[in-house]
N, C-alpha and C positions, 0 to 999 in steps of 0.2 A: 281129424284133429286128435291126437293123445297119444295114447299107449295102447298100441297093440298087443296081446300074450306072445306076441315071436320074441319081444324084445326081454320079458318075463322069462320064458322062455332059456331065451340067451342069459340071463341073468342067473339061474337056475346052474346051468351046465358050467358055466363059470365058477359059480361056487362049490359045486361038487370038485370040481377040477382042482381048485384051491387048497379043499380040504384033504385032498390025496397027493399034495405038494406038488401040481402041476400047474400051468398054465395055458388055457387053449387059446389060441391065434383070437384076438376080438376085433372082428371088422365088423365095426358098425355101421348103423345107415343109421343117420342121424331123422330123427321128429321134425318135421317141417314146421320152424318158428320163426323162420324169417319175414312173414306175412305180421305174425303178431307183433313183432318189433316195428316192420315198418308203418300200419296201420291201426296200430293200436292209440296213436297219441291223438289221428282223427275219430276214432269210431268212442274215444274213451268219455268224452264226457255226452256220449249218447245215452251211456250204461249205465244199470244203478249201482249205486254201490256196490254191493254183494257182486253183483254181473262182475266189476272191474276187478275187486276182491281177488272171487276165484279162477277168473283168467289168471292174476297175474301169481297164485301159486301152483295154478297146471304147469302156463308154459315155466315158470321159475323152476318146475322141478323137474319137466321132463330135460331142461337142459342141463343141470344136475347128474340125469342121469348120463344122458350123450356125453358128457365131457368125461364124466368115470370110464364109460366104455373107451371110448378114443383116447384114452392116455394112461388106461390100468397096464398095457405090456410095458411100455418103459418106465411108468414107475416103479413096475415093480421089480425091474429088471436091476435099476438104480438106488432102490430102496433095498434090494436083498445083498446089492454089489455093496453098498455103505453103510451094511448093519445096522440100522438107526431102529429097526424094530426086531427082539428079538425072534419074535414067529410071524414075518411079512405076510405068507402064505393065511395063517391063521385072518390076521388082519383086515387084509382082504377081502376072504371068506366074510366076514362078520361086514363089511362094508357090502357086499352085495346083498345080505341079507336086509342091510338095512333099506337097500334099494329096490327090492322085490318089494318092501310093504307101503314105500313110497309107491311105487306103480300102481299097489291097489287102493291105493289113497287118489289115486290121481282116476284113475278107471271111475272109481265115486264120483267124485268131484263132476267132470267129464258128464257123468250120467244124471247128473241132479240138476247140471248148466242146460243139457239139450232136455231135458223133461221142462224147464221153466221154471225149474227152484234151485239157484244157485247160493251154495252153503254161506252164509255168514263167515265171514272173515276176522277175527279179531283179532287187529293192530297195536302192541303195545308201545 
């Protein structure tokens, strides 16, 4: 279950790539979440709060991530073609970074659920 560092990783060499105006090829392999969607609505009210919590901001954000990955070549490819952002590449850049700290937000999370202390979740 999570985030591997390949995916880190990848996220990494993506934004380097960005920040030297380039774009590398992103084929992703997408986090296997299909288990959580289909079996999360039986196992959920197994869990306790916090349990359901922070499942539902792991996988919420590792798909987050997968969708950036699988669809950052054409936007940005559409996003540089329609000028809508002065420095796309920049943007980018900063969008991956955002997502590197998410991963390590998520690598926690992940590690505090299989130790048996899943983080408090606060819903506003």
């Amino acid at each position: 279950m999570g985030i591997d560092t390949s995916k880190i990783d990848h996220l990494n060499n993506l934004k380097e790539a960005l920040n030297k105006q380039r774009l590398l090829p992103s084929q992703n392999v997408s986090c296997i979440t299909y288990l959580y969607d289909l079996y999360i609505g039986d196992v959920g009210p197994r869990l306790s709060e916090d349990e359901r919590g922070s499942l539902n901001v792991i996988y919420g954000s590792i798909k987050v991530v997968d969708k950036f990955l699988e669809n950052i070549f054409r936007e940005l490819i559409e996003v540089k073609a329609s000028e809508q952002l002065p420095e796309p590449f920049k943007a980018y850049a900063v969008m991956c970074e955002e997502l590197i700290e998410r991963c390590h937000l998520i690598q926690d999370l992940i590690k505090e659920y299989l130790e048996g202390k899943p983080r408090k979740i606060a819903w506003d």
